[in-house]
C-alpha positions in Angstrom: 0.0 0.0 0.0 1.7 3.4 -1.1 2.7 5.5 1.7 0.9 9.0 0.9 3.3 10.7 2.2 5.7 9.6 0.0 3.7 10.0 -2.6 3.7 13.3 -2.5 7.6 14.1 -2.1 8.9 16.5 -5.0 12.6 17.7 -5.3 13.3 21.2 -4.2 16.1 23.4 -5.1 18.7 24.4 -2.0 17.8 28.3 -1.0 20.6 29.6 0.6 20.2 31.4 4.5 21.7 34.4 5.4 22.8 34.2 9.0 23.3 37.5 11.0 26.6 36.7 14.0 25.8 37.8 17.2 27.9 40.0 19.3 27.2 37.4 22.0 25.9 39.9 24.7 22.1 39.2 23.7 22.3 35.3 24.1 23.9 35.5 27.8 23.4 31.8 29.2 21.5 30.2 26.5 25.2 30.7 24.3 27.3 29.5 27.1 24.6 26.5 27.1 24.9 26.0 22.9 29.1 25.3 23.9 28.0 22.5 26.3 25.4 20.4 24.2 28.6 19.6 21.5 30.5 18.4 24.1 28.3 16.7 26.4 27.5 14.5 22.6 31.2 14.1 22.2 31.3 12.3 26.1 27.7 10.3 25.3 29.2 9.1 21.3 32.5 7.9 23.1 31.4 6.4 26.0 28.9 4.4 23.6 31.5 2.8 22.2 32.8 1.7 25.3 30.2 -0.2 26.6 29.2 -1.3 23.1 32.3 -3.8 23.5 30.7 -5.3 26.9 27.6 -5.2 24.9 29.1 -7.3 22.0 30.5 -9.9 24.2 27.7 -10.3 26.2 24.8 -10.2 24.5 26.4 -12.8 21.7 27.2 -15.0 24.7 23.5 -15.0 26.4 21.8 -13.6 23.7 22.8 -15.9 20.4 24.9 -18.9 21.9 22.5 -20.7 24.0 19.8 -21.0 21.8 22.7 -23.2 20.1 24.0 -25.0 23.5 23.6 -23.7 26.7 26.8 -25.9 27.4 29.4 -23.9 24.9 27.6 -20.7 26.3 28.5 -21.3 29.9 31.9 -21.8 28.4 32.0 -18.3 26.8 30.2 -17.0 29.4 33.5 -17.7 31.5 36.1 -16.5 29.3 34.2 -13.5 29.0 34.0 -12.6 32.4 37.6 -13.0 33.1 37.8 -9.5 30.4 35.1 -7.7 31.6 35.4 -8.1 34.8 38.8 -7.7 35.4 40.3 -5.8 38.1 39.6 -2.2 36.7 38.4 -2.6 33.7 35.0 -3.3 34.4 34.8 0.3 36.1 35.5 1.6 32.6 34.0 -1.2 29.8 30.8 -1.7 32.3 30.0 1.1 35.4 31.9 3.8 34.2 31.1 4.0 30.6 27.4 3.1 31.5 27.2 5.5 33.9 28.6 8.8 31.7 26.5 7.6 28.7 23.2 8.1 31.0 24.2 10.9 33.0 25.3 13.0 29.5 22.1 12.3 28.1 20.1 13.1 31.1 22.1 16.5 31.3 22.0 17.2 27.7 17.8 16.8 27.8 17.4 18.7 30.9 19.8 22.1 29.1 17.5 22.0 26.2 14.4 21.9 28.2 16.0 24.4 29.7 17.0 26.5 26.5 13.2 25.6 25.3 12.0 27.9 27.8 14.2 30.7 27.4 13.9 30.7 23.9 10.3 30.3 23.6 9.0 30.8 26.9 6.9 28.5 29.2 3.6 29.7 29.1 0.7 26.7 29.2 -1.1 28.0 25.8 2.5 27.5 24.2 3.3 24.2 25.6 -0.4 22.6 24.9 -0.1 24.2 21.1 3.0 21.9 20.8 1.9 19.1 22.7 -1.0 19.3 20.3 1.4 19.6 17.2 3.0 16.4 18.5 -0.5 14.6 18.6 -1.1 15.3 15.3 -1.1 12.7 13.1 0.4 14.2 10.2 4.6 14.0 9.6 6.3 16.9 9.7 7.4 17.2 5.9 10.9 17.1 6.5 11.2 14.2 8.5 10.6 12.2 5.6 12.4 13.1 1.8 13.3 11.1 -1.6 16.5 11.9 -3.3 17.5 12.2 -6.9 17.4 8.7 -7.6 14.0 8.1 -5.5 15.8 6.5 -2.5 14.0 7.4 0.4 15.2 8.6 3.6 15.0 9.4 7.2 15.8 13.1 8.2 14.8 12.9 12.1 14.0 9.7 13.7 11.9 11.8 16.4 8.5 11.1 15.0 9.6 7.5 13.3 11.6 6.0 15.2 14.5 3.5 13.7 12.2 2.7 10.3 8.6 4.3 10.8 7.2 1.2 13.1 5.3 -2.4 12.4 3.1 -0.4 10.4 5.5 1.3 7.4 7.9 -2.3 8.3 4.7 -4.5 6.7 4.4 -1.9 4.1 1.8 -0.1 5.3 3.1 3.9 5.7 4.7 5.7 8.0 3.1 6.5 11.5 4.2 8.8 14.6 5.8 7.0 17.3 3.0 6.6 20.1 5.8 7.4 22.9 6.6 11.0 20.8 3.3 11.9 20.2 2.5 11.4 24.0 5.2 12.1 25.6 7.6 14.3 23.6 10.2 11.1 23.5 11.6 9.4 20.2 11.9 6.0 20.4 15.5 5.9 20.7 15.4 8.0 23.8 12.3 6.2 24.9 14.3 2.7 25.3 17.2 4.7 26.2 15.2 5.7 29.7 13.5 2.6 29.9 16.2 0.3 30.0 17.9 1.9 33.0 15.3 0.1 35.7 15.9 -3.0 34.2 19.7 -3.1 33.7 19.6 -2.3 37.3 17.3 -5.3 38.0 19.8 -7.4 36.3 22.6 -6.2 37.9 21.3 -6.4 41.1 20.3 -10.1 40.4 23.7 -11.5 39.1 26.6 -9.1 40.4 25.7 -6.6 42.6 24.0 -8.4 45.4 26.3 -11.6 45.2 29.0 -9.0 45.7 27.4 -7.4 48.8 26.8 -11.1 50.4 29.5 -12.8 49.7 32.2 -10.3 48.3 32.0 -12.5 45.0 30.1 -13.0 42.1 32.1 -16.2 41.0 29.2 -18.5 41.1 26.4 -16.7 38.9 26.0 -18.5 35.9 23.5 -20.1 33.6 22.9 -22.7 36.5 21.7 -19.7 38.8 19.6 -17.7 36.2 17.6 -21.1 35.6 17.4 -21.8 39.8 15.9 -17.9 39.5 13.4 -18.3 37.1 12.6 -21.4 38.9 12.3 -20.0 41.9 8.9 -21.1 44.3 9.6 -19.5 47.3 8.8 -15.7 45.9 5.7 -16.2 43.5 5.6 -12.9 42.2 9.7 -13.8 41.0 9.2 -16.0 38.3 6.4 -13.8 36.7 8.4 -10.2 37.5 11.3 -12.1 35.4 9.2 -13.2 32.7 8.8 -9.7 32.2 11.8 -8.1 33.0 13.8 -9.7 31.0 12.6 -10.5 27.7 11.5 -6.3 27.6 15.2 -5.4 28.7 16.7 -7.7 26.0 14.5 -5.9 23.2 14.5 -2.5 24.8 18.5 -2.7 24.9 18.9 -4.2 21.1 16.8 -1.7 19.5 18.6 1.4 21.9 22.0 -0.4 20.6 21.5 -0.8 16.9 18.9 2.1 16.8 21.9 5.0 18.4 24.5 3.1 16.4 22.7 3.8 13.0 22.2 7.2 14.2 25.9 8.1 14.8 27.0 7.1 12.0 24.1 8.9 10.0 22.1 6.1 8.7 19.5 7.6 6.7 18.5 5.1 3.9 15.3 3.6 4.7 16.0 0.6 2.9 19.8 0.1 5.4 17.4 1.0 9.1 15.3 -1.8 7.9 17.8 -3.8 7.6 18.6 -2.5 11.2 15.3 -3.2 12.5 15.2 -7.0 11.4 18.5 -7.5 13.5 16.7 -5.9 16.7 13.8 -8.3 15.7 16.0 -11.2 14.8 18.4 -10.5 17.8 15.1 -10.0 20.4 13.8 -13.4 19.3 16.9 -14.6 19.7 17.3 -13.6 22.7 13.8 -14.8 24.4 14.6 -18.0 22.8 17.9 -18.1 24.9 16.3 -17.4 27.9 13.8 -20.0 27.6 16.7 -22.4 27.0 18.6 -21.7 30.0 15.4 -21.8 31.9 15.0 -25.1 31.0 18.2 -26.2 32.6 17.8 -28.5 35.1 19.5 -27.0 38.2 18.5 -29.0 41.0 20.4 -32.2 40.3 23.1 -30.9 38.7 23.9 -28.4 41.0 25.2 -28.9 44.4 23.6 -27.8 47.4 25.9 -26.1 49.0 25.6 -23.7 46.0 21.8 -24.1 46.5 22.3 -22.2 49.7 24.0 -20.1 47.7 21.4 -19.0 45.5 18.8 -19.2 47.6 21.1 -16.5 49.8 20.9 -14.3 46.6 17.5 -14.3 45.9 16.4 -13.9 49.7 18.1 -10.7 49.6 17.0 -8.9 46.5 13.3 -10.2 47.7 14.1 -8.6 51.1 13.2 -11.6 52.8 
């Protein structure tokens, strides 16, 4: 089904701006704050690719490998460990890097707000005309464009998103995003912000809280994330998992692959489609993995002693 807007695309020639300097009196703050925003992108780009090498081994290890063998994933999932979490360098491939790339992006949203208001002021009348705008079904026209040789392409993933969502993926147009529209978010950002609770969770669960009881995480593997999801004793942990987990592994795939394509520009509709069948792909993948390791039978192959173990894990993050 033809997208109408699309349809309706026609090649403009360039018509050039004249822009007027500033003496740089007027501006006051809000000029100071335009130096900050470049560099505050410079510290979120870098640290990206920081943690997008603990992201790499780690999600090919739980994400892709046991949906092969659970067995040559436990493997992995050891010689991994002994990079990432080396002495030091997990402060900078894991906690550190993770830690700049949210705080730079917090900082950087809050100083536009910011430099919203002063530009435009924050009367309500001003701020319900543009939540309105947002609402609006309708594209903004430049979001969407064709080039010379009819290619099209995405100007501002805002609205769109990675690819225009399920609906222009099956071919059937482009649609806003539901979390812009409603809350003034793309959906880059959006899984950006949502993530953040459930790495946490994670964390908690397999590093952090072993680390606090015993001073070691040495004994968190595959064995303990089965003996988690298998878990009778909290009723409400199994289910909480269930959907924890399989919304981190696709909220953190699309934020991955979605900010990659956008640093380096991606625009071609036809290459972030190809970008959104490896989050699909990957996300499958990845519940698929889950549900493999779930199936592991823990109990008999797993010594009590490390039962305790577990069970001392768990008790704490359930507070009981």
């Amino acid at each position: 089904m033809p997208d109408k807007s699309i349809a309706s695309l026609s090649q403009a020639s360039p018509i050039p701006i004249e822009i007027q300097e500033d003496d740089g009196k007027s501006f006051g703050p809000y000029r100071k704050s335009s130096k900050i925003i470049p560099i505050l992108k410079s510290v979120q780009k870098y640290s990206s690719y920081t943690f997008t090498i603990f992201s790499f081994l780690h999600g090919v290890n739980v994400l892709v490998v046991p949906s092969i063998s659970t067995g040559i994933a436990e493997e992995i999932l050891s010689m991994n460990r002994s990079i990432y979490q080396a002495t030091g360098l997990e402060n900078i491939l894991v906690w550190g890097s993770l830690s700049v790339h949210i705080l730079s992006g917090a900082l950087m949203r809050i100083i536009r707000n910011w430099r919203y208001r002063e530009r435009y002021g924050g009367s309500r009348a001003h701020d319900n005309k543009l939540k309105r705008k947002r609402r609006d079904s309708h594209l903004d026209h430049e979001v969407i464009s064709q080039n010379y040789e009819g290619e099209v392409n995405i100007n501002d993933d805002s609205e769109v998103g990675l690819m225009g969502g399920l609906t222009n993926y099956f071919g059937f147009g482009f649609k806003k995003s539901l979390i812009f529209r409603y809350f003034g978010l793309s959906p880059l950002q959006a899984t950006g912000y949502l993530s953040i609770p459930l790495v946490l969770y994670h964390s908690l669960q397999v590093r952090i809280i072993p680390n606090i009881v015993e001073g070691d995480s040495s004994y968190i593997n595959f064995d303990f994330i089965s003996y988690l999801f298998n878990n009778n004793k909290h009723y409400s942990g199994p289910i909480l998992n269930w959907i924890i987990y399989p919304a981190l592994i696709s909220f953190t795939t699309y934020h991955i692959i979605s900010g990659w394509m956008k640093l380096l520009n991606v625009r071609s509709l036809t290459k972030r489609k190809i970008g959104a069948t490896i989050v699909n792909i990957i996300s499958l993948l990845g519940i698929y993995s889950l549900y493999t390791i779930t199936k592991i039978d823990c109990h008999s192959s797993v010594a009590q002693f490390i039962q305790k173990r577990f069970d001392m894990y768990i008790d704490y993050f359930y507070l009981s």
